[in-house]
Backbone as CSV, one residue per row, in Angstrom:
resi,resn,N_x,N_y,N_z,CA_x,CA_y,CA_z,C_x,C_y,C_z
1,UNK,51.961,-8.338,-89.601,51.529,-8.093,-88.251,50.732,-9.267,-87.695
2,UNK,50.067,-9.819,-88.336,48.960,-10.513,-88.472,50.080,-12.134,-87.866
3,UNK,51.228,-11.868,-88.477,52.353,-13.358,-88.316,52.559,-12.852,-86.788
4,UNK,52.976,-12.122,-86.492,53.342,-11.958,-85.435,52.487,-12.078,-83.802
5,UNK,50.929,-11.839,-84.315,50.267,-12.269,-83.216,50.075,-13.438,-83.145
6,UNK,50.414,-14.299,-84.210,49.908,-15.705,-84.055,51.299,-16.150,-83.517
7,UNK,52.516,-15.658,-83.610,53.652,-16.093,-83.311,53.630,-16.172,-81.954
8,UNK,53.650,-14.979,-81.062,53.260,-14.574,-79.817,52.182,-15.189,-78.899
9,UNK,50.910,-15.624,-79.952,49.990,-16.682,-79.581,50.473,-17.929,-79.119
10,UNK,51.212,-18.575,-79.594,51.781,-19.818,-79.801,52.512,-19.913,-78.450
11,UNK,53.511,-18.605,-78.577,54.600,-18.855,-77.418,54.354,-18.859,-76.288
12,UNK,52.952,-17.527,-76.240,52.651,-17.548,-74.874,51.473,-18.943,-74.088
13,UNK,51.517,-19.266,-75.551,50.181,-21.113,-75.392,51.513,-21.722,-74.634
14,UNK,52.296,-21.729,-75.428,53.592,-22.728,-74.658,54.323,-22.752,-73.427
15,UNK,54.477,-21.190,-73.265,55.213,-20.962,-72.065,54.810,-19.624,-71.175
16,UNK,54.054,-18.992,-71.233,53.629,-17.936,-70.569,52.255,-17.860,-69.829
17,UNK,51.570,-17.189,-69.666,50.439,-16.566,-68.922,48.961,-17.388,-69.631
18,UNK,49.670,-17.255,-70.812,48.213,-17.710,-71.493,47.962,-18.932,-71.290
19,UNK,49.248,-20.393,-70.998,48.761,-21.422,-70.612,47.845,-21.691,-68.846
20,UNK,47.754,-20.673,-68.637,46.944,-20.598,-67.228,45.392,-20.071,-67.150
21,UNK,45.293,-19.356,-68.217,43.912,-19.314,-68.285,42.967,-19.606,-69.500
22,UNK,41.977,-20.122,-69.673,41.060,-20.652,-71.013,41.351,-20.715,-72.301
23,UNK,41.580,-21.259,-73.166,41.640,-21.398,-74.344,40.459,-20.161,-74.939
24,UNK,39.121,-20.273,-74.109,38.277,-19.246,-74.912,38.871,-17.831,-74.641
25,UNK,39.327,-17.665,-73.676,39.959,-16.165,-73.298,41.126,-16.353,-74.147
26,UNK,41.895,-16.718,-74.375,43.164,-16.587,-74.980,42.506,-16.330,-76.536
27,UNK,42.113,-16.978,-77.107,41.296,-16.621,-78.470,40.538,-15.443,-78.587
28,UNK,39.593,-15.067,-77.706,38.869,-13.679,-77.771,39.919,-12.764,-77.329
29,UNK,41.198,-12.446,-76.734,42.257,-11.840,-76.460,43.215,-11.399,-77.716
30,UNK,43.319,-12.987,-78.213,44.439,-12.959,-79.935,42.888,-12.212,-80.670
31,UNK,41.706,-12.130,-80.691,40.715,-11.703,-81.402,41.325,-10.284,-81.351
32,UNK,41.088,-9.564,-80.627,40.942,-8.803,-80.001,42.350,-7.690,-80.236
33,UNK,42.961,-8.376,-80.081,44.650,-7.780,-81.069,44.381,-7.639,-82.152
34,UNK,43.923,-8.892,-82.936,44.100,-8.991,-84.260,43.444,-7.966,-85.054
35,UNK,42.292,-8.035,-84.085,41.354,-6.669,-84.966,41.629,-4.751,-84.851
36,UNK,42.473,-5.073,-83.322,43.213,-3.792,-83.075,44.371,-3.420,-84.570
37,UNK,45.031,-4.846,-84.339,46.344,-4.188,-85.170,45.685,-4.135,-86.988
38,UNK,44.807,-5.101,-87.512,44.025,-4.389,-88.669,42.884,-3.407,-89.108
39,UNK,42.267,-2.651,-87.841,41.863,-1.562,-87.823,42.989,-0.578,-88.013
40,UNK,44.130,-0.410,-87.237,45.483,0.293,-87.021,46.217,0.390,-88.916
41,UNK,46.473,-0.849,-89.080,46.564,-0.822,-90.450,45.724,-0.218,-91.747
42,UNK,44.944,-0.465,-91.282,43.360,0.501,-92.363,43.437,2.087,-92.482
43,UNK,43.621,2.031,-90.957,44.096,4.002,-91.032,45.539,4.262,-91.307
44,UNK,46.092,3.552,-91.035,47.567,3.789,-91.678,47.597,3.812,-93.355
45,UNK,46.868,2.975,-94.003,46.790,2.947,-95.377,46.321,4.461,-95.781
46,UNK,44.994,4.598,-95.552,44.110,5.391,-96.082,44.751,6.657,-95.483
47,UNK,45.510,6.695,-94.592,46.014,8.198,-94.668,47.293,8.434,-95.348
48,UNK,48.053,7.627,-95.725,49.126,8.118,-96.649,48.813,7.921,-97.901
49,UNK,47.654,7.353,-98.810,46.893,7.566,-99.583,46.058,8.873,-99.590
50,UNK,45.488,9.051,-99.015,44.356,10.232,-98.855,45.303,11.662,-98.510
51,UNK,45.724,11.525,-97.469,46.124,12.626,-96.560,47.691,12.860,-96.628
52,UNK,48.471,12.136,-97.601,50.282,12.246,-97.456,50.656,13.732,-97.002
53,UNK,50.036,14.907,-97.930,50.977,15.784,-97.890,49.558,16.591,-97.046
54,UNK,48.839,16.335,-95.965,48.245,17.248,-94.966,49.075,17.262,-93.520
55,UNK,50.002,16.168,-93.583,50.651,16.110,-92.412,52.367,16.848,-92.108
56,UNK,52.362,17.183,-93.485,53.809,18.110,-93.453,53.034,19.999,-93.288
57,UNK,54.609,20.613,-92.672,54.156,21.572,-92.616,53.807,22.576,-94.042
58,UNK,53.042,23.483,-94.041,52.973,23.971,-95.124,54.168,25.221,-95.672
59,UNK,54.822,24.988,-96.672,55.755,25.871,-97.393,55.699,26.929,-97.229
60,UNK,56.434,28.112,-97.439,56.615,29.837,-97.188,57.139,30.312,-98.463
């Protein structure tokens, strides 16, 4: 995930939106993802570790 914002970083440095405004905004922005999508990942771990079988329905 982590490849992919920097991928997206890059492209949009090159050719999109992001070459129009600050280098510091564009960095606190890729920040700002980055920590979204590995918070996102953290709970994704710890609940199919912890919690796998609380999310199916329960048997009869």
């Amino acid at each position: 995930m982590l490849f992919l914002v920097a991928a997206l970083l890059l492209l949009g440095t090159l050719m999109g939106t992001v070459a129009f405004i600050p280098p510091t905004a564009t960095a606190a922005g890729a920040a700002a993802i980055a920590v979204w999508l590995l918070v996102f990942a953290v709970r994704e771990r710890t609940a199919r570790h912890h919690g796998a079988g609380s999310r199916t329905a329960p048997e009869h």
